[in-house]
PyMOL Python script that loads the backbone (N, CA, C, O; Angstrom):
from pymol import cmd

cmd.read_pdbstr("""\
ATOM      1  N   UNK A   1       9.646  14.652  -7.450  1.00  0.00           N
ATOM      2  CA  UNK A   1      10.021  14.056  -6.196  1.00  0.00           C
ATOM      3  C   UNK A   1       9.294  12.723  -6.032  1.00  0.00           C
ATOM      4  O   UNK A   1       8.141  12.582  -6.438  1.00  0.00           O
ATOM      5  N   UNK A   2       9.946  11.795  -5.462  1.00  0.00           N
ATOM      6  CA  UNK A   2       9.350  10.626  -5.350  1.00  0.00           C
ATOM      7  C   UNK A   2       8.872  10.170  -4.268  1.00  0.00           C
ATOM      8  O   UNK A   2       9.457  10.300  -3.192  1.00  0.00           O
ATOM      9  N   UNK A   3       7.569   9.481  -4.429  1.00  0.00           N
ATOM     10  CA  UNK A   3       6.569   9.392  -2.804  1.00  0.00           C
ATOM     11  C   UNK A   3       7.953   8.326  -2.265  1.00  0.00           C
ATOM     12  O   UNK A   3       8.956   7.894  -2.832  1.00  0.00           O
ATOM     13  N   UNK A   4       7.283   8.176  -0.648  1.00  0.00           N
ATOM     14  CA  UNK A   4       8.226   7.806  -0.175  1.00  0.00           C
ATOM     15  C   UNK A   4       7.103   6.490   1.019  1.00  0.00           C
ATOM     16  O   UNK A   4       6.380   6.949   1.903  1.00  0.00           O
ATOM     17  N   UNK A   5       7.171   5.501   0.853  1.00  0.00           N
ATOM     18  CA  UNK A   5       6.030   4.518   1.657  1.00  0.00           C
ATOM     19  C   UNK A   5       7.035   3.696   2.399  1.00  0.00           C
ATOM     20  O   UNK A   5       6.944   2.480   2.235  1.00  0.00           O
ATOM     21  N   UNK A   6       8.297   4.297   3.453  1.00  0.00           N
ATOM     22  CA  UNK A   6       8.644   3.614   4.035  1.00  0.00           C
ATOM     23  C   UNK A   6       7.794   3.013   5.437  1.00  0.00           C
ATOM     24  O   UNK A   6       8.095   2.004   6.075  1.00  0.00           O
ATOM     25  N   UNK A   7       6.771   3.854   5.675  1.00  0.00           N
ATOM     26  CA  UNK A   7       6.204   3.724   7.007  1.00  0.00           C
ATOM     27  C   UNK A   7       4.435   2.399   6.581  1.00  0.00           C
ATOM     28  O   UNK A   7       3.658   1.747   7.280  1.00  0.00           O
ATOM     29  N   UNK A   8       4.584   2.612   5.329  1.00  0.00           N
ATOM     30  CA  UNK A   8       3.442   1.637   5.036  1.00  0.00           C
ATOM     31  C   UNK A   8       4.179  -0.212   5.018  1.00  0.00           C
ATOM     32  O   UNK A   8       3.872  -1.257   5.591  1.00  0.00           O
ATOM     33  N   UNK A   9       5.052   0.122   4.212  1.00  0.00           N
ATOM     34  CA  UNK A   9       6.220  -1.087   4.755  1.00  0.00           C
ATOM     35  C   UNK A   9       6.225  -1.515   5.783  1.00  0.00           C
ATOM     36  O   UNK A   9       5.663  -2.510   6.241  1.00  0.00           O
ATOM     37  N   UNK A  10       7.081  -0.544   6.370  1.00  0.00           N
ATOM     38  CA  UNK A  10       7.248  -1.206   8.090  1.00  0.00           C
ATOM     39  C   UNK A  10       5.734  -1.448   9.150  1.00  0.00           C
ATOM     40  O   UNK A  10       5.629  -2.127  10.171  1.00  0.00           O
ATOM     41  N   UNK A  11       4.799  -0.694   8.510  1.00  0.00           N
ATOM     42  CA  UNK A  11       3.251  -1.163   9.472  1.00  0.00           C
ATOM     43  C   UNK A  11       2.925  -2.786   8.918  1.00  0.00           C
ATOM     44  O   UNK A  11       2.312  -3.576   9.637  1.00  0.00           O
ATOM     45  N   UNK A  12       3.492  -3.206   7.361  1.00  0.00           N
ATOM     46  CA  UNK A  12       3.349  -4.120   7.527  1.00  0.00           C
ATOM     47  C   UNK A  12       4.037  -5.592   7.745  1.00  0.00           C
ATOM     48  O   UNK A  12       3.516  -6.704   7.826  1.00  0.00           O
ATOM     49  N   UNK A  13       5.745  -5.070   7.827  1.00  0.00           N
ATOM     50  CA  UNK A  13       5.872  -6.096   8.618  1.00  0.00           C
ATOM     51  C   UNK A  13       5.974  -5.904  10.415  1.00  0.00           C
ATOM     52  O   UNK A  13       6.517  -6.801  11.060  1.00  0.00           O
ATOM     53  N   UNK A  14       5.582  -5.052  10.904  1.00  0.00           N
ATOM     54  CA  UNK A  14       5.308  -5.010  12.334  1.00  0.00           C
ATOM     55  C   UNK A  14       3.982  -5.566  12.326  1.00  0.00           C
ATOM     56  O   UNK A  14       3.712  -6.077  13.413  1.00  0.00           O
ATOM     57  N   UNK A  15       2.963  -5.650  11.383  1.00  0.00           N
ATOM     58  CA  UNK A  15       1.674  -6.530  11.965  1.00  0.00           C
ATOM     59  C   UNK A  15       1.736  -7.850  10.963  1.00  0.00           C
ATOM     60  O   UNK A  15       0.707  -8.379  10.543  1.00  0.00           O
ATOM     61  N   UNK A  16       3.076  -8.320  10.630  1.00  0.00           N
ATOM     62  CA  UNK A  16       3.133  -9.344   9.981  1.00  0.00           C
ATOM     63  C   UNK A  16       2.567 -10.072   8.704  1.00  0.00           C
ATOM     64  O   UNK A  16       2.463 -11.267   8.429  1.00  0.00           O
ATOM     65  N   UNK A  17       2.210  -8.817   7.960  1.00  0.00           N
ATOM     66  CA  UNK A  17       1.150  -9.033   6.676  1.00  0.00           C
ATOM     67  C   UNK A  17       1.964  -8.868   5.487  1.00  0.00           C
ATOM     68  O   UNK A  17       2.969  -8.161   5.412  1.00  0.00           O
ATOM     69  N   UNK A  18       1.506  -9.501   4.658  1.00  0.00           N
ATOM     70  CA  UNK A  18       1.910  -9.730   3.380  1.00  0.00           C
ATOM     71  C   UNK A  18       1.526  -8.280   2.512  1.00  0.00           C
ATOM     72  O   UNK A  18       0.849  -7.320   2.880  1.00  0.00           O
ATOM     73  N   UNK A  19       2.262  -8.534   1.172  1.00  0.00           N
ATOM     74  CA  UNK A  19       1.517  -7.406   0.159  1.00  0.00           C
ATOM     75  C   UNK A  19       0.389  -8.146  -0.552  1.00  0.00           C
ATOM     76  O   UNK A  19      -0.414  -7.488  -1.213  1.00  0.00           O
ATOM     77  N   UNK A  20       0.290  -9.292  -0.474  1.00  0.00           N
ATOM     78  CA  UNK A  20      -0.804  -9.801  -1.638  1.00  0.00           C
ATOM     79  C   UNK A  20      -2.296  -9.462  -0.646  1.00  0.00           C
ATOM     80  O   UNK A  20      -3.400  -9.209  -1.130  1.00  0.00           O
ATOM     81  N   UNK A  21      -1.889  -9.560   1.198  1.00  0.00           N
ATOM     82  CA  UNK A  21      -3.423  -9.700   1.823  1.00  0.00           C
ATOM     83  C   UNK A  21      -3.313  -7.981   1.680  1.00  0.00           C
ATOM     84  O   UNK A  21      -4.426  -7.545   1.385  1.00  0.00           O
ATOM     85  N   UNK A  22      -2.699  -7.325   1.755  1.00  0.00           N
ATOM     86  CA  UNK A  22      -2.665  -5.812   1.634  1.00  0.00           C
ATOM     87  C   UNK A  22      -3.595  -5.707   0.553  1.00  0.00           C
ATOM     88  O   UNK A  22      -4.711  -5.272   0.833  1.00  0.00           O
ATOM     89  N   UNK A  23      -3.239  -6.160  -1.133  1.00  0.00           N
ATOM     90  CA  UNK A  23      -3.946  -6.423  -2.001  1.00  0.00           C
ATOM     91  C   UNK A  23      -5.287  -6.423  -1.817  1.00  0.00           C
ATOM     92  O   UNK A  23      -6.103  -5.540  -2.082  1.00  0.00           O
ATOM     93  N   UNK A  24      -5.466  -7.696  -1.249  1.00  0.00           N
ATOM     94  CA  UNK A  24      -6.858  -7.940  -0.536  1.00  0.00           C
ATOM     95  C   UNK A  24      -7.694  -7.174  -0.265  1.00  0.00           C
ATOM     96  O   UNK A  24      -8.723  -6.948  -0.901  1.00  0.00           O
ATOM     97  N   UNK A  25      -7.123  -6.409   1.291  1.00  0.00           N
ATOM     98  CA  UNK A  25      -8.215  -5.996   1.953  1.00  0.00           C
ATOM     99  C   UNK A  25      -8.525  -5.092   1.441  1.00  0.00           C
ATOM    100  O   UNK A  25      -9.728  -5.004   1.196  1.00  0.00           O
ATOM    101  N   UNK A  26      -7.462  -3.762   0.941  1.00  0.00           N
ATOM    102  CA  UNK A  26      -7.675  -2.722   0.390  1.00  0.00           C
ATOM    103  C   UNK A  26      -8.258  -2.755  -1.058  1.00  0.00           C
ATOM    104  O   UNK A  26      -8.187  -1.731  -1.737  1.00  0.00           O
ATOM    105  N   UNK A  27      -8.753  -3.732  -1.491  1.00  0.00           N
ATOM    106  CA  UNK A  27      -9.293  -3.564  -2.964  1.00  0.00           C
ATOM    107  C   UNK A  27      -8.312  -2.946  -4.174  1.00  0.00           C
ATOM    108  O   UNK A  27      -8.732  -2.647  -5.291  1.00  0.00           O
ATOM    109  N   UNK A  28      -7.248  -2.846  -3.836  1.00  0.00           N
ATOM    110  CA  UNK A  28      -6.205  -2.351  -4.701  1.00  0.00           C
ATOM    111  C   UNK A  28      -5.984  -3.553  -6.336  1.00  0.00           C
ATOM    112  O   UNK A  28      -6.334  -4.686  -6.665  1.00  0.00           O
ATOM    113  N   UNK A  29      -5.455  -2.779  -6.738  1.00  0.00           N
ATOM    114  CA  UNK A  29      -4.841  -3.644  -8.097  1.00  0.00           C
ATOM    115  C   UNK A  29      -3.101  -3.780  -8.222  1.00  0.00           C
ATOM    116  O   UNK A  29      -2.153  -3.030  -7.990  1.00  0.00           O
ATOM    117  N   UNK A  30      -3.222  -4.753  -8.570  1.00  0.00           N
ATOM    118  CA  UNK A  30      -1.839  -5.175  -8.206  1.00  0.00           C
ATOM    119  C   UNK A  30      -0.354  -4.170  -8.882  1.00  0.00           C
ATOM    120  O   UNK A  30       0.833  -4.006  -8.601  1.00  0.00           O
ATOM    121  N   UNK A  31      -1.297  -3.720  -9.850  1.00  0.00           N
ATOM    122  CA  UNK A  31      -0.114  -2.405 -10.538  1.00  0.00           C
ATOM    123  C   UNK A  31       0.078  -1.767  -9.648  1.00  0.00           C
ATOM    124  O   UNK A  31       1.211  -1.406  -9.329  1.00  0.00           O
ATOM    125  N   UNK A  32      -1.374  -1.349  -8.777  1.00  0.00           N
ATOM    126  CA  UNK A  32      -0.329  -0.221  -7.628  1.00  0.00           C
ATOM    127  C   UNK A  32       0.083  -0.627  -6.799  1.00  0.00           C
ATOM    128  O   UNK A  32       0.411   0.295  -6.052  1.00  0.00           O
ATOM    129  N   UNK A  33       0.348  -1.701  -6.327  1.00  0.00           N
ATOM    130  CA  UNK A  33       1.294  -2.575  -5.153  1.00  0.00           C
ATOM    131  C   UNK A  33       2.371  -2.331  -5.956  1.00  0.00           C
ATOM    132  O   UNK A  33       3.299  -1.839  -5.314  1.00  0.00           O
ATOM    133  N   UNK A  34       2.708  -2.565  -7.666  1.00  0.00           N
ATOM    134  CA  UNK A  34       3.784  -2.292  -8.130  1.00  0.00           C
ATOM    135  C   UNK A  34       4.415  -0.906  -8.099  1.00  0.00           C
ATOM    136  O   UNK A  34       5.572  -0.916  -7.679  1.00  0.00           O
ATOM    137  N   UNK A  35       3.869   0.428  -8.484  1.00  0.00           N
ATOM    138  CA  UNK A  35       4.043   1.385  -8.300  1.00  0.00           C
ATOM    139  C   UNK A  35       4.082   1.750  -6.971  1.00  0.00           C
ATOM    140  O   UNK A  35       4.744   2.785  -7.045  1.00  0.00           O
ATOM    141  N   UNK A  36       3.695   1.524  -5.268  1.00  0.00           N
ATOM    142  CA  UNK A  36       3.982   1.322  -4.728  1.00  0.00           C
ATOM    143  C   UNK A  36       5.578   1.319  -4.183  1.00  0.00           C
ATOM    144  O   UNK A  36       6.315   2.174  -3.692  1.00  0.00           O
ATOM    145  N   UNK A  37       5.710  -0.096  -4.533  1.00  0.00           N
ATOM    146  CA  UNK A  37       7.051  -0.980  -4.565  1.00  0.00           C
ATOM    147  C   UNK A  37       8.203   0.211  -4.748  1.00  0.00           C
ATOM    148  O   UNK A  37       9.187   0.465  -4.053  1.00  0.00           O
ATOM    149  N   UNK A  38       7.687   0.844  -5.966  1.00  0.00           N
ATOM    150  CA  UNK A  38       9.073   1.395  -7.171  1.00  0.00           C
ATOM    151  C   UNK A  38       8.885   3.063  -6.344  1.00  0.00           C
ATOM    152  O   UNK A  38       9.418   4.111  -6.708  1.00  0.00           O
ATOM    153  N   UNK A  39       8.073   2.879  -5.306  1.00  0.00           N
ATOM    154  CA  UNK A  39       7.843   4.735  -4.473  1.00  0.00           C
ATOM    155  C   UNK A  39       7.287   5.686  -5.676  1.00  0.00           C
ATOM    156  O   UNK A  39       7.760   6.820  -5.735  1.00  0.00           O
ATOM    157  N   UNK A  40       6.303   5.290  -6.645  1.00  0.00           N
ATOM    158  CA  UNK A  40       6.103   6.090  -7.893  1.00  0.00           C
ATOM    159  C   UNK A  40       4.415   6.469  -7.179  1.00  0.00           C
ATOM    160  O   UNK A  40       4.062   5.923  -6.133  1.00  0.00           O
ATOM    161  N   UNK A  41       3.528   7.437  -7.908  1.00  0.00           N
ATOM    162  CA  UNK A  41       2.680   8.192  -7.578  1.00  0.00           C
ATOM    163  C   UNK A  41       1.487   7.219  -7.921  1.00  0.00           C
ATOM    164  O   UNK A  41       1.430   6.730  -9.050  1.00  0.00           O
ATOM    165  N   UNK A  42       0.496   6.919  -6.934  1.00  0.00           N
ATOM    166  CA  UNK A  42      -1.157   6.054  -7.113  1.00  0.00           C
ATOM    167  C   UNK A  42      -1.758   7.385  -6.542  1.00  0.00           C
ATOM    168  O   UNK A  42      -1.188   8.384  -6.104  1.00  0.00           O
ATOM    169  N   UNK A  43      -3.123   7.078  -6.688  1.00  0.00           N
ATOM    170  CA  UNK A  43      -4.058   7.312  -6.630  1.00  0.00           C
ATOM    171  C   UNK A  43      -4.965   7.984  -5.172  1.00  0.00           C
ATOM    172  O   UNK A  43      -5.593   7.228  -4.431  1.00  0.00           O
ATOM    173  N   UNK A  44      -4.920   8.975  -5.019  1.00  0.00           N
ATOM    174  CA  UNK A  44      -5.488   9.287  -3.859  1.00  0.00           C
ATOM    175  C   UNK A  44      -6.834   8.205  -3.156  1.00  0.00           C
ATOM    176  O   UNK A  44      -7.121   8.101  -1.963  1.00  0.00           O
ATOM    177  N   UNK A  45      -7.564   7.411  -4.473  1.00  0.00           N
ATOM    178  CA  UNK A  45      -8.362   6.887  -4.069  1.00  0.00           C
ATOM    179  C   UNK A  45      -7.805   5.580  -3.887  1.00  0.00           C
ATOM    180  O   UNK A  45      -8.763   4.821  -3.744  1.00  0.00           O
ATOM    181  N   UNK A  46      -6.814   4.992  -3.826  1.00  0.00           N
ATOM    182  CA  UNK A  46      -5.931   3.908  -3.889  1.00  0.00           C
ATOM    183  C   UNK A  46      -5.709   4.081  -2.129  1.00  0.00           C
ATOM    184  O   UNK A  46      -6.026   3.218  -1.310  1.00  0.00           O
ATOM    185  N   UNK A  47      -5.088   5.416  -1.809  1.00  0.00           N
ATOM    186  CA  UNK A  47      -4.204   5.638  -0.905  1.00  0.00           C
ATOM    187  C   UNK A  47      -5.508   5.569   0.535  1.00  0.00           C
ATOM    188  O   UNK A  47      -5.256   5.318   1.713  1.00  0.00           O
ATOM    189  N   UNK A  48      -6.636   5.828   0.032  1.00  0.00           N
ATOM    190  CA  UNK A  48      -7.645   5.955   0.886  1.00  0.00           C
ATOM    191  C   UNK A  48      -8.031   4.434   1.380  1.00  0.00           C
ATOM    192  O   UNK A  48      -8.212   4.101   2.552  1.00  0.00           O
ATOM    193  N   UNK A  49      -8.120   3.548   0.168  1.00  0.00           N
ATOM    194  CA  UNK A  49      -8.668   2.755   0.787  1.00  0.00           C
ATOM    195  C   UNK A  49      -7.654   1.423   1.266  1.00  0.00           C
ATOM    196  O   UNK A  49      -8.093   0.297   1.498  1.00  0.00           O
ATOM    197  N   UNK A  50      -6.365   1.778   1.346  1.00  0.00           N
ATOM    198  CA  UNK A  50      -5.273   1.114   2.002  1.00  0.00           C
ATOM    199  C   UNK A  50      -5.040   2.024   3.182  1.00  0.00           C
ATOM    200  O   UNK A  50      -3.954   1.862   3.738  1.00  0.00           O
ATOM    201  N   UNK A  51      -6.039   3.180   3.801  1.00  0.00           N
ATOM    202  CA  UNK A  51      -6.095   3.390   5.153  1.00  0.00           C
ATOM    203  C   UNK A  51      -7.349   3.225   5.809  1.00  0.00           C
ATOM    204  O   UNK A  51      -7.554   3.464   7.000  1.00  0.00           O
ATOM    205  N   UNK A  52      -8.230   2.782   4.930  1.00  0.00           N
ATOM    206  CA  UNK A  52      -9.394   2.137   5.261  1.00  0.00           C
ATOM    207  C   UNK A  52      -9.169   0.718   6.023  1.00  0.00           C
ATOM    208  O   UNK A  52      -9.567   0.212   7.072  1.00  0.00           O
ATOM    209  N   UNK A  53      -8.530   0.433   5.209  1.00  0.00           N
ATOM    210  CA  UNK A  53      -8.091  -1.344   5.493  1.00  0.00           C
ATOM    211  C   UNK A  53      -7.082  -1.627   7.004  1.00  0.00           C
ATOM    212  O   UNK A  53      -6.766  -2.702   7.512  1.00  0.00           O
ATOM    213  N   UNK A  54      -6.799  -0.410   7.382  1.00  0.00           N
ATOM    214  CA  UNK A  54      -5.963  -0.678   8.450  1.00  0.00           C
ATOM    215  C   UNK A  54      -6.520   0.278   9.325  1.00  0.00           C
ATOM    216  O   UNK A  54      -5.789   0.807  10.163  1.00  0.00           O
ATOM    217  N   UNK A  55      -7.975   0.634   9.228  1.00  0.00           N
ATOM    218  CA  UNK A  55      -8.436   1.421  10.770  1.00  0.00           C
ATOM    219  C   UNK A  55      -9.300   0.448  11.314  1.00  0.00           C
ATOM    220  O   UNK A  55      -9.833   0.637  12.407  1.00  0.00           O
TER     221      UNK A  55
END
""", "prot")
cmd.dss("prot")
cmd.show_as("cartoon", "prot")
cmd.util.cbc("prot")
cmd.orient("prot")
């Protein structure tokens, strides 16, 4: 089954942010912005600190 990040999307264009500052804040690597993208499976520790970045 394939993850599904429609609601990480839409938080960021409702607060008007890019994927590269997403990149950014969350310390992520850009493969998983790609995997991401494609709704394919990252990293619990990926997923943590792209809800770090937005509390």
């Amino acid at each position: 089954m394939k993850a599904s990040y429609k609601r990480l999307w839409k938080l960021l264009i409702d607060k008007d942010t890019k994927k590269k500052y997403l990149l950014e804040q969350a310390s992520i690597s850009s493969f998983s912005i790609r995997k991401l993208n494609r709704g394919e499976n990252v990293t619990m520790d990926d997923l943590g600190k792209i809800c770090m970045a937005y509390i």
